[in-house]
C-alpha positions in Angstrom: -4.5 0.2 -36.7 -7.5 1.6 -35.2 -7.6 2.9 -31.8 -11.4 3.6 -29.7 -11.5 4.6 -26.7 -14.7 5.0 -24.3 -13.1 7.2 -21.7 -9.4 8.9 -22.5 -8.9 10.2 -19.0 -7.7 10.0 -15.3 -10.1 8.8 -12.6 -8.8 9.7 -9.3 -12.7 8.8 -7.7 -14.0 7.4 -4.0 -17.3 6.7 -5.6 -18.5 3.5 -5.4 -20.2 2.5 -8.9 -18.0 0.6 -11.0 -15.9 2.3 -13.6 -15.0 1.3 -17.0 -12.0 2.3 -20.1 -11.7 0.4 -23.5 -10.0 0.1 -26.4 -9.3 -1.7 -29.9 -6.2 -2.4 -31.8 -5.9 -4.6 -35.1 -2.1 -5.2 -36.0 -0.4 -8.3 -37.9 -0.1 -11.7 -36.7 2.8 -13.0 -38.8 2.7 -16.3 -36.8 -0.8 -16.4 -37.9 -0.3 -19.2 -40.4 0.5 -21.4 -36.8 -2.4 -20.3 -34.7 -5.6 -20.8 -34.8 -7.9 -18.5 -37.1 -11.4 -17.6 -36.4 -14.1 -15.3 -37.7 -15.6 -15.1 -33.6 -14.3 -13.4 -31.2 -12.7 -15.6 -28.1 -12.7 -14.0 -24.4 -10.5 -13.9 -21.6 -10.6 -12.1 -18.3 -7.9 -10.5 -15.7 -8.9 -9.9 -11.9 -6.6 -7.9 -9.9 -6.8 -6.5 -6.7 -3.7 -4.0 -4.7 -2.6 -3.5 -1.1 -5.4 -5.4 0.7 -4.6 -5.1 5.0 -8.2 -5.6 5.9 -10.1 -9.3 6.1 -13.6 -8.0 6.7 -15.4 -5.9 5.3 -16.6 -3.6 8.8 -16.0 0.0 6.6 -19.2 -1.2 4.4 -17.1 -2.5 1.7 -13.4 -3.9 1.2 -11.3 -6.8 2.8 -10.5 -10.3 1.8 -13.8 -11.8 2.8 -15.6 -9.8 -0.2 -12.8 -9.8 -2.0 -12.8 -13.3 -2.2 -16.4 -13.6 -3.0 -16.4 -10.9 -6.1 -14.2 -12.7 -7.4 -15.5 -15.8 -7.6 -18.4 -14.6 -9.2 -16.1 -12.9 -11.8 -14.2 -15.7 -12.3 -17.3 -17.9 -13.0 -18.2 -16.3 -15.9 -14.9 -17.3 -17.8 -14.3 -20.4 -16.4 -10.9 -21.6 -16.9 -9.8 -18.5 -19.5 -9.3 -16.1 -16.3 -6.0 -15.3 -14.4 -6.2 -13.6 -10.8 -3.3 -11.1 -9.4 -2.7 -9.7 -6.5 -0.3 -6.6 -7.5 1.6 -5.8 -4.2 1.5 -5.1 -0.5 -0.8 -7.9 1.1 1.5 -10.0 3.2 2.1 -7.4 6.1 -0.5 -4.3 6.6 -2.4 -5.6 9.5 -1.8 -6.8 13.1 -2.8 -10.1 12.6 -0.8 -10.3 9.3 1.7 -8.9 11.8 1.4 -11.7 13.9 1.7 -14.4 11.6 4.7 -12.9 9.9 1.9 -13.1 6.5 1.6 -16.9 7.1 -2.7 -15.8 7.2 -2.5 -14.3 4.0 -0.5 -17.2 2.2 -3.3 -19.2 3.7 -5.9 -17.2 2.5 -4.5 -16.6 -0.7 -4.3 -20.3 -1.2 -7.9 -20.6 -0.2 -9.0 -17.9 -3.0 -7.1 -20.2 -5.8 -5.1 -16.7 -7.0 -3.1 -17.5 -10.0 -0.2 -14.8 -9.1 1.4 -11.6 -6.9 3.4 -9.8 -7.4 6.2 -8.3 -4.9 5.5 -5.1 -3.2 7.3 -3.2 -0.1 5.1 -5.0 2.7 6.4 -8.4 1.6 9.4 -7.5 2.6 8.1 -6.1 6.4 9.8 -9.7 8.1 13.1 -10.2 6.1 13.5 -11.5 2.9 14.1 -14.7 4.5 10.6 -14.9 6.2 9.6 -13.9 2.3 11.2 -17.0 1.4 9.5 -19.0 3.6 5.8 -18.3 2.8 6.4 -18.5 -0.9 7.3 -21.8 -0.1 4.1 -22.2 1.7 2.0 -20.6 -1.4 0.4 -22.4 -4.5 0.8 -19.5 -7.0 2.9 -17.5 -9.0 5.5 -14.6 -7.3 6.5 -11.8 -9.9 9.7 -10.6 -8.7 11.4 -9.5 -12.1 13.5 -6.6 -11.3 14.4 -8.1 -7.0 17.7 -10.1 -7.2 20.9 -11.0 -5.0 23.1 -8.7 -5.1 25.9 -11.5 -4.2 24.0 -14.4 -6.5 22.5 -12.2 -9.1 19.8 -14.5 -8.8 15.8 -13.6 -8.5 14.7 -14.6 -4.8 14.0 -18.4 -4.9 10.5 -19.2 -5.4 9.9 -16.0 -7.9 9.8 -16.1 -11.4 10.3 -13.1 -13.4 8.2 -13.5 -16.8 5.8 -16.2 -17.7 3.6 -16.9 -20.5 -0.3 -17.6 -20.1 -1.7 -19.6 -23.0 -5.4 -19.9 -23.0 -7.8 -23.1 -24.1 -8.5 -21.2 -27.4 -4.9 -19.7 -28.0 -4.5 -16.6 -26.8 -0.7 -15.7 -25.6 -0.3 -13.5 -22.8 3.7 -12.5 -21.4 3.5 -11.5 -18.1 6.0 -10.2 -16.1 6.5 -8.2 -12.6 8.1 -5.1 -11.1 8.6 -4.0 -7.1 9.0 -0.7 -6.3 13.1 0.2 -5.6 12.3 2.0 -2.8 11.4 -1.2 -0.8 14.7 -0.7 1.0 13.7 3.1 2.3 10.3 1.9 3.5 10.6 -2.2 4.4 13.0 -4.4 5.5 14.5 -6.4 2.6 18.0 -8.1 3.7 21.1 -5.7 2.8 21.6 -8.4 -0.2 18.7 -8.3 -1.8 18.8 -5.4 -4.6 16.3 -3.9 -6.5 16.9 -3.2 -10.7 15.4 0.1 -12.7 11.8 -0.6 -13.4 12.2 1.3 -17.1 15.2 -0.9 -17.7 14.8 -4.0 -16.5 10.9 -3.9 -18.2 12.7 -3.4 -21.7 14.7 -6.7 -20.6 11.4 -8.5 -19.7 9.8 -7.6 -22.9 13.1 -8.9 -25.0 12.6 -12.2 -23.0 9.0 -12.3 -24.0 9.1 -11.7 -27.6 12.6 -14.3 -27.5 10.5 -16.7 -26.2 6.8 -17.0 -27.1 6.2 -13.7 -29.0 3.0 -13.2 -26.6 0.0 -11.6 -28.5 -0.1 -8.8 -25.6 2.1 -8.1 -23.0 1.2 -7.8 -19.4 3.1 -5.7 -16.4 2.0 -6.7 -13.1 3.5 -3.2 -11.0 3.7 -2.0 -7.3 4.7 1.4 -8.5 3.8 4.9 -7.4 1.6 6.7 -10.3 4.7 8.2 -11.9 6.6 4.8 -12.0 3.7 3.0 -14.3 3.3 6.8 -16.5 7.2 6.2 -16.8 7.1 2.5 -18.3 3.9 3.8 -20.5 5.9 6.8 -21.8 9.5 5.4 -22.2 8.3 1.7 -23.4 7.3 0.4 -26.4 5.3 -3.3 -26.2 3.5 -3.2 -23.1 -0.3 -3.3 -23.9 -1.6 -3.5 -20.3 -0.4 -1.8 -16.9 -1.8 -3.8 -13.6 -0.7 -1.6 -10.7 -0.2 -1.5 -7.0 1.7 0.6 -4.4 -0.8 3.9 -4.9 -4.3 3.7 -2.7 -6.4 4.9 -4.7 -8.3 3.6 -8.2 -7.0 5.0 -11.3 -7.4 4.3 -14.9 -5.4 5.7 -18.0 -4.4 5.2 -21.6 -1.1 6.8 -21.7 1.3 5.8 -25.2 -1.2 3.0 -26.3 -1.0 1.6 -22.7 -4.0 0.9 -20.5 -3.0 2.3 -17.1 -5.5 0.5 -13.9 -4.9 0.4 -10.0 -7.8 -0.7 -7.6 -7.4 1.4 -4.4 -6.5 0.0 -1.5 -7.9 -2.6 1.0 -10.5 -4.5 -2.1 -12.9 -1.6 -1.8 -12.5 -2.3 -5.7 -11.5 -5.4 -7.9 -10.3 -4.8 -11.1 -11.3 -6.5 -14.1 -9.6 -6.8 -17.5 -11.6 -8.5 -20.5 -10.2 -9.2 -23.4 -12.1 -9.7 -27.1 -9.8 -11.1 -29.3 -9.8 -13.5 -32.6 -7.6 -13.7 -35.5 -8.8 -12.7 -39.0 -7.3 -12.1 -42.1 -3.4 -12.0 -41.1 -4.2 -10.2 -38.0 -4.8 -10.4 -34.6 -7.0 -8.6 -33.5 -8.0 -7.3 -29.8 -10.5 -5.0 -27.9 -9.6 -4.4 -24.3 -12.2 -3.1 -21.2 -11.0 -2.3 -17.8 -13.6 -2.3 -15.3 -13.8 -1.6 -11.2 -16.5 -3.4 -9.5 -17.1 -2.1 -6.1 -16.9 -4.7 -2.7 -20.4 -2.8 -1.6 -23.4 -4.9 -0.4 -20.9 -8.3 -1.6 -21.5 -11.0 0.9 -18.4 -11.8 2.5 -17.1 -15.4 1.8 -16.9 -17.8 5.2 -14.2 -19.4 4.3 -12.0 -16.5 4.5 -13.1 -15.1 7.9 -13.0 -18.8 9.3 -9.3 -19.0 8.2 -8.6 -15.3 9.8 -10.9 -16.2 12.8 -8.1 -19.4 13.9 -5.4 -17.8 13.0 -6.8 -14.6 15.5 -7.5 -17.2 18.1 -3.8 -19.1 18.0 -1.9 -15.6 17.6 -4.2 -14.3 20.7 -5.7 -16.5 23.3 -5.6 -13.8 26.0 -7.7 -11.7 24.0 -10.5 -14.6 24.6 -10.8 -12.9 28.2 -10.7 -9.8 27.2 -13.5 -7.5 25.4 -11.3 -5.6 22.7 -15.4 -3.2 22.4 -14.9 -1.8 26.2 -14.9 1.6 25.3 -12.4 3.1 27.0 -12.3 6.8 26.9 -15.0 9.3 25.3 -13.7 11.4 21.9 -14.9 14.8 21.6 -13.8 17.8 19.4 -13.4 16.7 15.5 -14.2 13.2 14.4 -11.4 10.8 14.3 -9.8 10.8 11.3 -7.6 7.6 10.3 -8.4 8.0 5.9 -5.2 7.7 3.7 -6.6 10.4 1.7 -5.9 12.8 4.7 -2.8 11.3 7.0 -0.4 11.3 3.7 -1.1 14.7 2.5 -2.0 17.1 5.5 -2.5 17.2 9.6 -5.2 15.0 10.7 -6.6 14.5 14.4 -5.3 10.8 14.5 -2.0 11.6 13.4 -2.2 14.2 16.5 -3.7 11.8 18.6 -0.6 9.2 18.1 2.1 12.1 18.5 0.8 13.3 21.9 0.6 9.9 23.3 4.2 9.3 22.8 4.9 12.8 23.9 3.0 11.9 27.5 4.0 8.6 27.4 8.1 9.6 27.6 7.3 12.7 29.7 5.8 10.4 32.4 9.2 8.4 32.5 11.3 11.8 32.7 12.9 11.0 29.2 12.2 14.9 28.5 11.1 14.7 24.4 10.7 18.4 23.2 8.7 17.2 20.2 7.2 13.9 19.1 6.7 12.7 15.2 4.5 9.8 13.6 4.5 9.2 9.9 0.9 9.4 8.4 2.0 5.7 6.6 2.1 4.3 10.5 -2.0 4.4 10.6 -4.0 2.3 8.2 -7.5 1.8 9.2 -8.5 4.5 6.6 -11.5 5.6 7.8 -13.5 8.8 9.0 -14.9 7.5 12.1 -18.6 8.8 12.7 -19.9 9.0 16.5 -23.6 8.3 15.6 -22.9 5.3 13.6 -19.4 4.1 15.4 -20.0 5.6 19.0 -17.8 8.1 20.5 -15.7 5.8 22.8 -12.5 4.6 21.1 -11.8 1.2 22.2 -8.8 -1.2 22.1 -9.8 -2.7 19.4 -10.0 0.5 17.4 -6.4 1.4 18.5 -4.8 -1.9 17.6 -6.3 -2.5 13.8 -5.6 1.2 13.2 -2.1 0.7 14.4 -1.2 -2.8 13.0 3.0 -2.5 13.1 4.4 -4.0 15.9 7.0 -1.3 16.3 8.3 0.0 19.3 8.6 3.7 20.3 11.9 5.5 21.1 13.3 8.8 22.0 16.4 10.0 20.0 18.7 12.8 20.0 19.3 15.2 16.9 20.9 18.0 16.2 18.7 20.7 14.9 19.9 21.3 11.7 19.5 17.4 10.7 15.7 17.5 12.6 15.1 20.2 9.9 16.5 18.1 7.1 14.5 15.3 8.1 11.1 17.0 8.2 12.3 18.7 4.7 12.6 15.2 4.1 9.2 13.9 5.3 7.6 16.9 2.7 9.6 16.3 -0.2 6.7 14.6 -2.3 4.4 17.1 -1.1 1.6 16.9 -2.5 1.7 13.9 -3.6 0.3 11.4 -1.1 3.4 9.9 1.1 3.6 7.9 4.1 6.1 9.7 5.0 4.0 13.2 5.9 4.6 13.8 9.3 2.2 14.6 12.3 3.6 16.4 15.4 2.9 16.8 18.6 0.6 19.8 19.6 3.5 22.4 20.8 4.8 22.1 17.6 4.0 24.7 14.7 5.7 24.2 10.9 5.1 26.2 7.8 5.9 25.4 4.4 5.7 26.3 0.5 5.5 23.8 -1.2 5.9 25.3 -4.8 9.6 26.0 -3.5 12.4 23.2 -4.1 12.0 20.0 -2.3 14.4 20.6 0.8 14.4 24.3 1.2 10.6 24.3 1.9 10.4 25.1 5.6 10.3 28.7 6.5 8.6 28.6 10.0 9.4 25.9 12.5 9.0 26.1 16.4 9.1 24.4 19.3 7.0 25.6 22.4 7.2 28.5 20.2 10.2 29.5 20.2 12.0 29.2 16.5 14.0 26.0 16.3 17.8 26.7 16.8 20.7 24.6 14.5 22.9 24.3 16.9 21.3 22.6 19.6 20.2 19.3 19.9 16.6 17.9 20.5 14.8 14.8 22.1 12.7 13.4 19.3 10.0 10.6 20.1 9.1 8.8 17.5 8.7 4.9 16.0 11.5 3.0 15.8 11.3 2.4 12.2 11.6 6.1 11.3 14.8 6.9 13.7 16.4 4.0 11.9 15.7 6.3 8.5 12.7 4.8 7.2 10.7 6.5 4.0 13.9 7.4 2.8 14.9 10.3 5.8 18.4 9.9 6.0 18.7 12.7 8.1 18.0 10.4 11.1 21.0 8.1 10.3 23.1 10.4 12.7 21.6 10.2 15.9 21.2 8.6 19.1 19.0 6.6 20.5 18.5 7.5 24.5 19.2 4.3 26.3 17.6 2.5 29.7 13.9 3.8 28.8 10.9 1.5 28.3 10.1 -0.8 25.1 6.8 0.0 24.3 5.1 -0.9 20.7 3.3 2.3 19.9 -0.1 1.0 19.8 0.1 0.1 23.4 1.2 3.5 24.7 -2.0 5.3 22.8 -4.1 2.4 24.8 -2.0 3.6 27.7 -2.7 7.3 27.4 -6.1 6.7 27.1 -6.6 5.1 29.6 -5.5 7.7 31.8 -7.7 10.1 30.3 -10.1 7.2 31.1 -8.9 7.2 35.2 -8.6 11.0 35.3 -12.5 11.1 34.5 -11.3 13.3 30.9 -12.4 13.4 27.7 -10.2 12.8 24.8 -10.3 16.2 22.3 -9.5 15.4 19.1 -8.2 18.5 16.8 -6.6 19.6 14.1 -5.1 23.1 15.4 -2.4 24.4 12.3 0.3 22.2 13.7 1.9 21.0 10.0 0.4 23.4 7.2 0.8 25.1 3.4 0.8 28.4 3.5 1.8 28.4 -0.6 -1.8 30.0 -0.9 -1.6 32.6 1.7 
């Protein structure tokens, strides 16, 4: 076989002009005596978006409304020899998907006519039960191949874990879906739901595939980090095609004859897969072309915002008599900075922002916290807000779409030795981009190398500055999903929660600082002072 290939190399980009990687393979089609044999080549298409929690499109580009429209467009061009995927992460993400426990997402979903999802973390933010219940309400296809019972064995009902997509003309095309195992560290799946090895249960899927149909190219829908899909490319023999999730940025790859494509976050991209193919002499032969076309300019579809528009005004009446734009409090200092691109790597003013909220907030009730914690993952707006084009007043509105999680706030107590392992904890994929990174309130100064091994990376860590001492114990605010150990910090699994002080959801004490600042006639100043850094360069 022959193998051409347009671009052989990793995008990691933010631009916005689409980007494209190709390839050709000719191999032998021993069924070919019982298909169909042609001299011209036939066509088909694959559309994929990833880890979409915005509905409009108010950044300039992105969200379900444009989404929605780009694809149609793409889809028109193929008519019925076109599948759609959505590869992970769009049922929770947002306050209104919040709200509606993802109901407005099944409904939009539905709306767009997508062909199939796959299962990522965020479908599992409301139970697997609540899971259950809006794939019962969906008309399309749930890839759940490696998610089972643990007391049933059984996939989740309503998921499906390969299928085969047979075009007008032909064309075979096994498909089958993998969710990231850490869903349990950084969702909320129930205690029996249990989640296989991608590596081994893909060599399965592939088995059932070639049992079955013997599909002319193989398809794996993902919501994996990076690694995970380089993993399956490297260790896996039979997978042509790699349609990924769980990471928020765009990437494209051909790793071990595998075409590699994520599409960022929030639909500022759709990906598109075409596929040449025909059979000819005893073969079958393909060329492959990934493509992302950018959301910019794309009129947004009014279907889609009519659908989020009812389910905003059922899910929020009171807001009718409110006005969510009242600024409330002026920003100075550095611009607000909410981008994933920042919060998961390194210290950003909105991850600031959040922390010393909850600090004042629990301060004002006498709950005493010497320190307060957010995880960068806990703000999703992903944005670099600009004051001549946004204003610089934040407003409720602002607060509440940048902080979509429901979650309340508590204080806990920890010993200092297991507050260290849990920041160690936080780090560990530094620098790879994490939810987890952590953002502190301002008395708090930590150094780290991060060249050194993952939990021994911390060499300066203080507190009003004064070092942090192991054998005393500290008042920690923080979300309630991370004192319960979410991201995967166990550390926190041995403390207690300080009873008999106020449930608050997170997003409404930053509304509440603020307006403080607002009554106290102050300013807001945003910085980003040396609170969490690297010092692996210095």
């Amino acid at each position: 076989p022959s193998l051409l290939i347009n671009h052989c190399a990793l995008f990691h980009l933010r631009q916005i002009h689409p980007l494209s990687l190709s390839m050709v393979d000719r191999k032998p089609d021993p069924s070919a005596t019982d298909k169909s044999v042609s001299s011209k080549f036939n066509a088909f298409r694959i559309i994929c978006v990833n880890d979409i929690y915005t509905f409009d499109n108010a950044s300039g580009h992105g969200g379900f409304a444009s989404v929605s429209t780009l694809i149609n467009r793409l889809r028109s061009e193929y008519g019925k020899n076109c599948f759609v995927t959505v590869n992970g992460d769009f049922l929770g993400g947002s306050s209104l998907a919040e709200q509606t426990k993802g109901k407005v997402i099944i409904d939009i979903l539905n709306y767009m006519n997508i062909d199939a999802v796959v299962l990522g973390n965020h479908e599992f933010d409301f139970s697997t039960q609540v899971l259950e219940e809006r794939i019962s309400e969906s008309n399309f296809s749930w890839f759940g191949s490696n998610v089972t019972s643990s007391v049933t064995e059984d996939h989740i009902p309503g998921t499906i874990s390969t299928k085969v997509i047979k075009s007008d003309d032909g064309l075979q095309i096994g498909v089958f879906g993998i969710c990231t195992p850490s869903t349990p560290f950084i969702s909320y799946p129930c205690k029996t739901t249990q989640f296989s090895d991608p590596v081994q249960c893909s060599r399965v899927m592939i088995d059932t595939l070639k049992a079955e149909a013997d599909p002319d190219l193989v398809v794996a829908l993902t919501h994996l980090r990076q690694t995970g899909d380089l993993e399956l490319a490297e260790n896996i023999n039979g997978i042509d095609v790699i349609l990924g999730g769980h990471d928020h940025d765009p990437f494209l790859l051909h790793k071990n004859r595998t075409l590699i494509l994520k599409c960022g976050q929030n639909g500022y991209w759709v990906g598109v897969l075409d596929i040449k193919w025909r059979r000819l002499n005893g073969s079958f032969e393909h060329y492959l072309t990934m493509s992302l076309q950018s959301t910019c300019d794309v009129d947004q579809d009014p279907g889609v915002l009519d659908i989020a528009g009812r389910h905003y005004a059922d899910q929020n009446p009171e807001h009718a008599l409110l006005d969510l734009d009242e600024p409330i409090v002026e920003m100075l200092g550095v611009p607000l900075d909410t981008r994933t691109s920042t919060l998961r790597v390194s210290e950003a003013s909105s991850g600031n922002l959040v922390a010393d909220c909850l600090y004042a907030f629990f301060t004002s009730y006498g709950a005493e916290p010497d320190l307060a914690l957010i995880n960068g993952g806990f703000i999703r707006g992903d944005k670099l807000y600009d004051r001549e084009r946004d204003g610089s007043h934040i407003t409720k509105r602002i607060v509440f779409e940048e902080m979509p999680f429901p979650k309340n706030a508590v204080c806990i107590d920890i010993s200092g030795i297991s507050l260290l392992g849990a920041i160690e904890q936080h780090i560990r994929d530094y620098p790879h981009a994490s939810g987890a990174f952590p953002h502190f309130s301002s008395n708090v100064r930590i150094q780290f190398t991060h060249d050194k091994i993952a939990g021994n990376r911390i060499h300066l860590f203080t507190i009003n500055n004064i070092e942090i001492d192991h054998t005393r114990r500290y008042r920690l605010a923080t979300s309630a999903f991370i004192a319960s150990g979410g991201d995967g910090c166990s550390h926190y699994y041995n403390t207690i929660v300080v009873p008999e002080l106020p449930e608050r959801r997170i997003s409404d004490i930053v509304v509440w600082a603020l307006e403080r600042h607002r009554d106290q006639n102050t300013p807001v100043y945003l910085n980003v002072d040396g609170r969490i850094t690297d010092s692996s360069s210095k």
